[in-house]
C-alpha positions in Angstrom: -3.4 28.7 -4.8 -3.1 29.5 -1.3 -2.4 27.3 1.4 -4.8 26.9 4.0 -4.2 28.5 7.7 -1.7 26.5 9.4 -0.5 24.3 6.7 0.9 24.2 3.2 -1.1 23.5 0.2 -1.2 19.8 -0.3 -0.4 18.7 3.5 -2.8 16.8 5.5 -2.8 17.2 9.4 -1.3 20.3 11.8 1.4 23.0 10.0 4.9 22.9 9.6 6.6 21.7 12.5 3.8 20.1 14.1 3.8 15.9 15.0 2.1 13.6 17.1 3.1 12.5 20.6 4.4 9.0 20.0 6.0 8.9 23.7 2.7 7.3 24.8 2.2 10.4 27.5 -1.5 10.0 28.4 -2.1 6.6 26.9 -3.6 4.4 29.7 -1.4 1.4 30.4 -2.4 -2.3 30.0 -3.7 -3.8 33.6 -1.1 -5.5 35.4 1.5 -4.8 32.9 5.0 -4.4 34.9 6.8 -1.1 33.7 10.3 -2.8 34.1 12.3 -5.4 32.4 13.9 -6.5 29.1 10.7 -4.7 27.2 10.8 -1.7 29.2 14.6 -1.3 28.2 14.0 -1.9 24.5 11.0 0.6 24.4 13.4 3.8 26.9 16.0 3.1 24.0 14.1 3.1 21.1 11.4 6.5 22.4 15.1 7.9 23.1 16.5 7.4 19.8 12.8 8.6 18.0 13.3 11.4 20.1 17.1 12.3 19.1 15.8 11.9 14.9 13.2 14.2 15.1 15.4 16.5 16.7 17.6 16.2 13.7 15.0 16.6 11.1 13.0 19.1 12.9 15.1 21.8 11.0 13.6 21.0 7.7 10.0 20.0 8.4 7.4 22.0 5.9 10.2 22.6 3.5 8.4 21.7 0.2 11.8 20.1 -1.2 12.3 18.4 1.7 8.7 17.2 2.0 9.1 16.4 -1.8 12.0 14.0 -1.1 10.7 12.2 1.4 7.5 11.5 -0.1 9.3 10.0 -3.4 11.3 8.2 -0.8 8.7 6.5 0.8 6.7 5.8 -2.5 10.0 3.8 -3.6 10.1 2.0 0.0 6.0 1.3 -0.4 6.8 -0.2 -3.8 10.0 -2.2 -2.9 7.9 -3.7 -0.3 5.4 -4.6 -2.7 7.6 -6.2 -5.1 9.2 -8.2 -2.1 5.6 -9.2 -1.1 5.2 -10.4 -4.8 8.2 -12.2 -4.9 8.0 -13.9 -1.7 3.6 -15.4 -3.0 5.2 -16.5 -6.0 8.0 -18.2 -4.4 5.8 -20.4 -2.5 5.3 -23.0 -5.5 8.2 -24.5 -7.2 8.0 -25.3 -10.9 7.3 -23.0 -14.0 
């Protein structure tokens, strides 16, 4: 099977290498909300640090055993969140 231009088989979205702006560059602002303070702070810090781990991972991005680990990665984190979500409805009644 070949994969299709641009990608590799199986991938949804732009090739290897490729990812989406999440800096917020071109997304119109909120009216009237101040760009400085406490929030403004927390979201420099935490575009800088995005920025700084997918610089470290661009390296590996469309490598099919990379891409292969981090899926089976996130299925476990998708299913510890559902067995945390489980726990925490049935926890809401005491008794058997």
């Amino acid at each position: 099977m070949s994969a299709p231009a641009g990608g590799t088989a199986g991938q949804d979205g732009p090739g290897p290498g490729a990812h989406e702006d999440r800096t917020g560059a071109g997304a119109p602002e909120a009216a009237g909300s101040p760009s400085t303070g406490p929030a403004s702070g927390l979201l420099s810090w935490v575009e800088a640090f995005d920025g700084r781990v997918d610089a470290w991972f661009e390296p590996w991005r469309g490598s099919p055993a990379f891409d292969g680990a981090a899926k089976v990665i996130t299925g476990l984190g998708d299913h510890g969140l559902m067995w945390a979500a489980t726990t925490l409805w049935r926890a809401r009644h005491t008794g058997p």
